[in-house]
C-alpha positions as CSV (number, residue, x, y, z in Angstrom):
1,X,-38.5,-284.2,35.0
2,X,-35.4,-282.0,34.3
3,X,-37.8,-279.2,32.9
4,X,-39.8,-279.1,36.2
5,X,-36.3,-279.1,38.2
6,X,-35.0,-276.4,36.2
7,X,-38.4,-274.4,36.7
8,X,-38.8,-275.1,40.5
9,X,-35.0,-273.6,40.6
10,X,-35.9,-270.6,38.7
11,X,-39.1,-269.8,41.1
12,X,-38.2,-266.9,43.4
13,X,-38.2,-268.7,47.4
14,X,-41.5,-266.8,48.0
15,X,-43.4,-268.9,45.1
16,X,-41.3,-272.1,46.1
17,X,-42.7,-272.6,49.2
18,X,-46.0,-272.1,48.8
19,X,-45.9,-273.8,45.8
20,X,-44.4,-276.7,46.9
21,X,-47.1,-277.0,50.1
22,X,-49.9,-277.2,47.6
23,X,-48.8,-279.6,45.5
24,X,-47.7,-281.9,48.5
25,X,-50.9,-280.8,49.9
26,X,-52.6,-281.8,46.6
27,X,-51.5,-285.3,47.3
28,X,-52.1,-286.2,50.5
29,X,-55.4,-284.5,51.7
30,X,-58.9,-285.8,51.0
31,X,-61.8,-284.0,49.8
32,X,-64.5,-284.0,52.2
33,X,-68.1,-283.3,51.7
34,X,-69.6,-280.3,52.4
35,X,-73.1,-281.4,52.1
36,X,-74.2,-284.9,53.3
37,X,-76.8,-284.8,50.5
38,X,-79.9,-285.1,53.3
39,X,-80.1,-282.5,55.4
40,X,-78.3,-279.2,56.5
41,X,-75.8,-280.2,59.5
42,X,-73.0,-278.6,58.9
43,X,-74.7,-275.3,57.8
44,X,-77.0,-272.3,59.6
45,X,-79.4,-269.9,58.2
46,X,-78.6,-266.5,59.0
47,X,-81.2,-263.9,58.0
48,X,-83.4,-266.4,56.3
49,X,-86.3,-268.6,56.6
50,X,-87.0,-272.4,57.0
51,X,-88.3,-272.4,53.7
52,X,-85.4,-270.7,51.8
53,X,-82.8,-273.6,52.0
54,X,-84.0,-277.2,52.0
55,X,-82.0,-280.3,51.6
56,X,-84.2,-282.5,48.2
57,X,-82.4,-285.2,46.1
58,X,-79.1,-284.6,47.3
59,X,-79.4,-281.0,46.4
60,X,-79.2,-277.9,48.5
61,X,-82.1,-275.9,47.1
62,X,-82.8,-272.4,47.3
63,X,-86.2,-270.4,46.8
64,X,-84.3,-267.2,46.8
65,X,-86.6,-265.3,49.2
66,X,-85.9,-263.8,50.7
67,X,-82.3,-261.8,49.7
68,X,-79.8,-263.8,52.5
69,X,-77.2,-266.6,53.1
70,X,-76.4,-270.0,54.5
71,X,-73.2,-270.3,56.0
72,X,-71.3,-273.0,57.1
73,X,-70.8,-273.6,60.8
74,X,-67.0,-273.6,60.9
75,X,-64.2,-271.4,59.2
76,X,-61.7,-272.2,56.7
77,X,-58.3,-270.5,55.4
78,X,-56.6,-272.3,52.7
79,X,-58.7,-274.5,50.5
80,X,-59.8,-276.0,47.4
81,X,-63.6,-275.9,46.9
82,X,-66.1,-277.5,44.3
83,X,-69.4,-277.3,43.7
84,X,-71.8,-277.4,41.0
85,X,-74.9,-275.2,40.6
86,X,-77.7,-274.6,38.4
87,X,-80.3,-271.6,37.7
88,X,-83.8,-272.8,37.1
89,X,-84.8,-269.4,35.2
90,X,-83.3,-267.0,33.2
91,X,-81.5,-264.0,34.6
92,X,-81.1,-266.2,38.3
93,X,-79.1,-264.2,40.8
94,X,-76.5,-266.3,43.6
95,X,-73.5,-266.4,44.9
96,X,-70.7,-268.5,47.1
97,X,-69.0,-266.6,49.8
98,X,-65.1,-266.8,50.9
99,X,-63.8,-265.9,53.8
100,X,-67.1,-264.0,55.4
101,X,-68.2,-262.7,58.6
102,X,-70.7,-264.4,60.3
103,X,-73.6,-261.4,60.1
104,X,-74.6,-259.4,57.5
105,X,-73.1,-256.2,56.9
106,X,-75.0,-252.9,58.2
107,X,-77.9,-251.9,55.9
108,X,-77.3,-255.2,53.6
109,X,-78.6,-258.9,53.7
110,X,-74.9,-260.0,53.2
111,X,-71.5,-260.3,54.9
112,X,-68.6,-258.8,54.5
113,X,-67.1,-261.2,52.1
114,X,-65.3,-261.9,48.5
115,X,-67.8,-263.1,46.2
116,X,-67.8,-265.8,43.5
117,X,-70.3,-264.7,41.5
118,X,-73.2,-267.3,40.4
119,X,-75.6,-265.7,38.3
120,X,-77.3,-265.9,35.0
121,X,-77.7,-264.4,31.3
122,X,-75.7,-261.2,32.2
123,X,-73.2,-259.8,30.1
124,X,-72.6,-256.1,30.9
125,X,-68.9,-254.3,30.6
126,X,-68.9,-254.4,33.7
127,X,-70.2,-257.8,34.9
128,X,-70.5,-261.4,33.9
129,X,-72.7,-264.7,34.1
130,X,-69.4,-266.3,34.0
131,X,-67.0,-266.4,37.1
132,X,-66.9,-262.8,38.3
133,X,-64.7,-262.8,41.5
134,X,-64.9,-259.4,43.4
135,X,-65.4,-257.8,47.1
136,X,-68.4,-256.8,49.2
137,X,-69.1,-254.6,52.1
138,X,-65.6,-254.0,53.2
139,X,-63.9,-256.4,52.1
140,X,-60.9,-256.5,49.6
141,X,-59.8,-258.2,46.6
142,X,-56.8,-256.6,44.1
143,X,-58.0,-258.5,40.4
144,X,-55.8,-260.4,38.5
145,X,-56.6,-258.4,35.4
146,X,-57.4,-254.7,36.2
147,X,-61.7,-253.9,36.2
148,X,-62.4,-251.3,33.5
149,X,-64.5,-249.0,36.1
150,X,-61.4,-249.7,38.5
151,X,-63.4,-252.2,40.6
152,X,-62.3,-254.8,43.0
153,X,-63.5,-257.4,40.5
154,X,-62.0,-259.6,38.5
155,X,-63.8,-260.4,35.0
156,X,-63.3,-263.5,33.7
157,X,-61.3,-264.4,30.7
158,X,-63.4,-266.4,28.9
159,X,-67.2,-266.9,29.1
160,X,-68.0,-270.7,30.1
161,X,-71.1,-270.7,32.1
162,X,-74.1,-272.7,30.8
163,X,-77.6,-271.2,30.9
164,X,-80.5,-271.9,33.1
165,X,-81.4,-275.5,33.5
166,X,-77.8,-276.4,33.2
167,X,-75.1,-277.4,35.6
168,X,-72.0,-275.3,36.1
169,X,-68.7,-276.9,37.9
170,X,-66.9,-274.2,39.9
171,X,-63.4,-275.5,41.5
172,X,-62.2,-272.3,44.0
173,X,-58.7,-272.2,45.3
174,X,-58.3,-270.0,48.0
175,X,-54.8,-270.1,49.6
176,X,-52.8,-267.3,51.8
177,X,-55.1,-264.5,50.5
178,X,-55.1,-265.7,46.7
179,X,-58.1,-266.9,44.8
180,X,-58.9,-268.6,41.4
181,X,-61.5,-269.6,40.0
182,X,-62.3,-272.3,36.8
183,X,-65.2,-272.3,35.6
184,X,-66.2,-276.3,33.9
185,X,-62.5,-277.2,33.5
186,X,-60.6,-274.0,33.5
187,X,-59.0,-271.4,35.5
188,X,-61.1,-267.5,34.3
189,X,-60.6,-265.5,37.2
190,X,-59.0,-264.5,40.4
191,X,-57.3,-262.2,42.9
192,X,-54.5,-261.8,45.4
193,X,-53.7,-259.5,48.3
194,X,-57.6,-260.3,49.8
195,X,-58.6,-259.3,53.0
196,X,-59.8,-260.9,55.4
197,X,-58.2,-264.5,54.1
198,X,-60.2,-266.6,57.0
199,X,-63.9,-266.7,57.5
200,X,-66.8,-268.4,56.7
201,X,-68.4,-270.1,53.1
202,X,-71.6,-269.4,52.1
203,X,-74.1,-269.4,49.7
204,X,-76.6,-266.5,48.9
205,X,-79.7,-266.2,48.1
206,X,-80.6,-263.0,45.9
207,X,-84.3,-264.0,44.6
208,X,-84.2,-266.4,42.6
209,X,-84.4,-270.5,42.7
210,X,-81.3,-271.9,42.3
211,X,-79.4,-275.7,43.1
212,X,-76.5,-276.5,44.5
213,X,-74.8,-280.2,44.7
214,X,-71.7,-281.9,45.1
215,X,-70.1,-280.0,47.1
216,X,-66.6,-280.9,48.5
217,X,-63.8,-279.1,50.1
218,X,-60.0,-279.9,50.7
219,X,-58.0,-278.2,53.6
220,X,-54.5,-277.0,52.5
221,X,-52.1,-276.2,55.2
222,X,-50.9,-273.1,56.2
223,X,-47.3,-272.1,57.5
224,X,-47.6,-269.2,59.8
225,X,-50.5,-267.6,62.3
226,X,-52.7,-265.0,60.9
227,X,-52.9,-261.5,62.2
228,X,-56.4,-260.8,63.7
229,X,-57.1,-258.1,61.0
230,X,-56.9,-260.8,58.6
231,X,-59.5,-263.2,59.9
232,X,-63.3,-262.5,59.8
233,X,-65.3,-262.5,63.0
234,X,-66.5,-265.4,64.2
235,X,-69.9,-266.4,65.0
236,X,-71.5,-266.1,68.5
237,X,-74.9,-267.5,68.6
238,X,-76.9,-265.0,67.1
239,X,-80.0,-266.0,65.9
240,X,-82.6,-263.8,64.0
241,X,-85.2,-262.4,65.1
242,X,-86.5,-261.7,61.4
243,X,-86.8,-264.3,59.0
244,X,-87.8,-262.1,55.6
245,X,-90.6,-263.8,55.2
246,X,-93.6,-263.2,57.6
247,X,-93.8,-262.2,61.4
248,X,-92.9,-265.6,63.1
249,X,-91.3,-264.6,66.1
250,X,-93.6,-261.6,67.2
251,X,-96.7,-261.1,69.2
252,X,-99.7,-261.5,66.6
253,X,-101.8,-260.2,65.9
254,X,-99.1,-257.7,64.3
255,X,-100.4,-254.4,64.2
256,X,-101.4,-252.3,60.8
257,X,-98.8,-250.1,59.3
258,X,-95.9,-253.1,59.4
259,X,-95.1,-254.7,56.8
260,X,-92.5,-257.6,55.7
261,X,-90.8,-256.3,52.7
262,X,-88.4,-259.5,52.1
263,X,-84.8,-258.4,54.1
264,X,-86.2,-255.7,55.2
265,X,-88.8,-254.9,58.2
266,X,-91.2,-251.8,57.0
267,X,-93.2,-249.8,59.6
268,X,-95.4,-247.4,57.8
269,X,-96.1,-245.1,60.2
270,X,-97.9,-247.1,63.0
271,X,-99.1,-246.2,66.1
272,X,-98.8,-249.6,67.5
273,X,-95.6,-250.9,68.4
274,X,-94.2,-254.4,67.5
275,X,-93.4,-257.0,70.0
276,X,-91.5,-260.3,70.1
277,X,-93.0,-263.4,71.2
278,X,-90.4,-264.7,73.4
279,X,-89.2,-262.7,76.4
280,X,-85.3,-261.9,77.7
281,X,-83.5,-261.1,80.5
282,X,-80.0,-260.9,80.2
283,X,-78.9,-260.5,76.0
284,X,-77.0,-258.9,73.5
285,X,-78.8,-257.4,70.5
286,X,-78.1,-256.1,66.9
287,X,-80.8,-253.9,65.0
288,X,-80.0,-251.8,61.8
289,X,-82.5,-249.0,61.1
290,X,-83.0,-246.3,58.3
291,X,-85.4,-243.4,57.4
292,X,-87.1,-243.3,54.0
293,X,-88.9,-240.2,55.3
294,X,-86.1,-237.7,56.5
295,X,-89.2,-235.4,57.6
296,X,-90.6,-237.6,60.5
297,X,-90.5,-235.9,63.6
298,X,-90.3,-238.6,66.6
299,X,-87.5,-241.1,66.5
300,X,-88.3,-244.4,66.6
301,X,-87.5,-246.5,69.6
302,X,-85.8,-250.2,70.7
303,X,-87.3,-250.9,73.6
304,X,-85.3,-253.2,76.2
305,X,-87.8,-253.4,79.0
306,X,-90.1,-251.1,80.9
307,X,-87.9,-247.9,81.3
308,X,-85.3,-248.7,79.2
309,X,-85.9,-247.1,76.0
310,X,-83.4,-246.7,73.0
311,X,-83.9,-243.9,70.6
312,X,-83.1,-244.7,67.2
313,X,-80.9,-241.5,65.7
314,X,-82.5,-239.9,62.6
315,X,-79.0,-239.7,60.6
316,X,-78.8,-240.5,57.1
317,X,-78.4,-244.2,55.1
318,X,-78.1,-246.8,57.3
319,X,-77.2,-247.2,60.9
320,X,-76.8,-250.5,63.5
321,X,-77.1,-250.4,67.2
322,X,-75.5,-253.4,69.1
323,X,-76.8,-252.9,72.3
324,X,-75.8,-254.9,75.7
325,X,-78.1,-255.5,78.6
326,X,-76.7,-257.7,81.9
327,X,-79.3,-257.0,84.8
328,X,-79.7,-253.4,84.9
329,X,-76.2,-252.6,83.4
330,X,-76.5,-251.2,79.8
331,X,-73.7,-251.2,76.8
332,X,-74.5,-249.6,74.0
333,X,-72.9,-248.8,70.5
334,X,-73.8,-247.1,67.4
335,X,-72.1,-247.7,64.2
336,X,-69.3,-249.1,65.9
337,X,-69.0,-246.2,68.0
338,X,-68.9,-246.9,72.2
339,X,-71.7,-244.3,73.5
340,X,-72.5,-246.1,76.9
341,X,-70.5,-249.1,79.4
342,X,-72.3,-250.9,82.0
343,X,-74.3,-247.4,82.4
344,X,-76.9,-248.3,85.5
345,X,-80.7,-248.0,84.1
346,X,-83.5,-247.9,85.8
347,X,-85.7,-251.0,85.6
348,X,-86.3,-254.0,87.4
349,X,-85.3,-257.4,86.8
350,X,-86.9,-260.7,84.7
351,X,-87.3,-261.7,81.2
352,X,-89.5,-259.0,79.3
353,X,-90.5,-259.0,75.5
354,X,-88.6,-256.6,73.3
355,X,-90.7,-254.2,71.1
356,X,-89.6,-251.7,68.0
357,X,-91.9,-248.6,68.2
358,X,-91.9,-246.1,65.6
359,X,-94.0,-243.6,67.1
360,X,-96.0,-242.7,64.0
361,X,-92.1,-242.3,61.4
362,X,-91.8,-244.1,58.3
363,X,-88.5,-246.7,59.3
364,X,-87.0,-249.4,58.2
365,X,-85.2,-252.0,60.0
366,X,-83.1,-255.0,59.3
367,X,-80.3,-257.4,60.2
368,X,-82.1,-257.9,64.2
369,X,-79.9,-260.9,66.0
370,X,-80.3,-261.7,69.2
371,X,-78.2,-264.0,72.0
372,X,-79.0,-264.5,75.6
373,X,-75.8,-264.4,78.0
């Protein structure tokens, strides 16, 4: 008892106090499920498909297909998370998610996140099958021990993951933009100074079956308000319009040259554009788009309604349009980039189907939410 006095009197004020609120913390919050072992309440399927995530003998289980995430309806800041997980093949590819946005990324199937990494049967200098912790699209993570590339990864520090077939207990603390991770019983990895610090947890699916039970979380307190540009965006009701997997959703039958290549939406130079099933009036709408085939010659088109037509831009890598459409008032950005406000267009009124044309191009598309206002 005198050690720990004389230790806690040695701590610098900074470390004191947020020591001291986890420990009393430690003692007198609950862990809470996560999963209620039948069903997913609690969670939403982002970019995915029915069949990807099922709830099956108190398991969350995941078909892998195709490449996306489940997120959890809520956010959290400071926490202490477990889980356990198993592969059920060799080289098995997952993840869990802290902090997150609620969307993927442009031209990705994930968020904007810091990854605890859940694969299998890896062992590169540069990556693990053992408690990797690092950041993805945008976010960032400063290791606890420096990456030998110079990446924002942490590699564990010893190797503790069990093979396919096998369970693995992971036990994440994530408090005031500070993680750790212990991997069956011991702290391997981490990383401080992580932005954002609030968001969303999820888990990924990257093509592969994989399991996840027992999963249980426990809310620490935190001491003072976050800065917006610490805290991930939070979700609005977008649904997708694009599950990875087939062409639920659109008018059928769909017409030749497109193609459902997993995450991503493949039109092979067809003459026949794509429409959706379900007609809108008023909504807000994200679409990314890319070009495999700088040399087309047409841009390809999002097409709002009669009249109101939305070239896609032919630039390089990956782009995302978040368009806006109120009665006949148009927003409209590109790449985060205002181009139009409540710009007058010329159409009439009433719910009309959406359609993607690609006039004949090679173009690939991804990531396409919709909400109606």
């Amino acid at each position: 008892m005198k050690l720990l006095s004389l230790l806690v009197a040695l701590m610098p004020l900074s470390a004191l106090g947020s020591c001291s609120t986890l420990l009393k913390a430690e003692e007198e919050a609950p862990f809470v499920p996560l999963f209620n072992g039948h069903n997913l309440e609690g969670w939403e399927v982002v970019n995915g498909a029915a069949s990807t995530w099922t709830a099956c003998d108190n398991m969350i289980v995941c078909d892998g297909q195709p490449s996306g995430f489940l997120r959890t309806q809520r956010m959290y800041r400071n926490f202490i998370v477990e889980f356990e997980y198993r592969h059920m093949q060799s080289g098995g590819n997952a993840g869990f998610f802290v902090w997150a946005d609620p969307l993927p990324a442009r031209g990705v199937p994930f968020p904007r996140a810091i990854e605890v990494q859940v694969i299998d049967g890896w062992e590169t200098a540069n990556w693990t099958s053992h408690g990797d912790v690092f950041s993805i699209h945008g976010a960032y993570l400063h290791p606890d021990r420096p990456h030998p590339a110079r990446w924002q990864r942490c590699l564990p520090s010893e190797r503790r993951a069990l093979g396919a077939g096998q369970w693995n207990h992971f036990r994440i603390t994530a408090i005031d933009g500070k993680l750790k991770l212990a991997v069956n019983g011991k702290e391997v990895s981490g990383g401080y100074d992580i932005r954002p610090r609030m968001g969303y947890l999820c888990l990924e699916a990257e093509g592969s079956e994989v399991h996840f039970r027992n999963l249980h979380i426990k809310e620490l307190p935190a001491e003072k308000r976050l800065p917006d540009n610490l805290i991930a965006g939070k979700a609005r009701g977008f649904t997708t319009l694009y599950n990875g997997i087939n062409f639920t959703h659109w008018q059928q039958p769909v017409a030749d040259g497109w193609s459902s290549r997993g995450w991503i939406l493949a039109a092979n130079s067809p003459l026949q554009p794509l429409r959706s099933e379900q007609s809108f009036e008023d909504f807000e709408c994200i679409l990314d788009w890319h070009y495999p085939d700088s040399a087309a010659a047409t841009p390809a088109k999002l097409v709002l309604r009669d009249g109101v037509e939305i070239p896609l831009a032919m630039d390089e890598g990956w782009n995302r349009l978040h368009v806006i459409l109120v009665g006949n008032r148009l927003t409209l950005l590109q790449n985060g980039e205002l181009q139009k406000r409540g710009v007058r267009v010329a159409s009439s009124s009433g719910p009309y189907p959406i359609s993607l044309q690609a006039d004949g191009a090679q173009v690939e598309f991804a990531n396409l939410f919709l909400r109606s206002l």
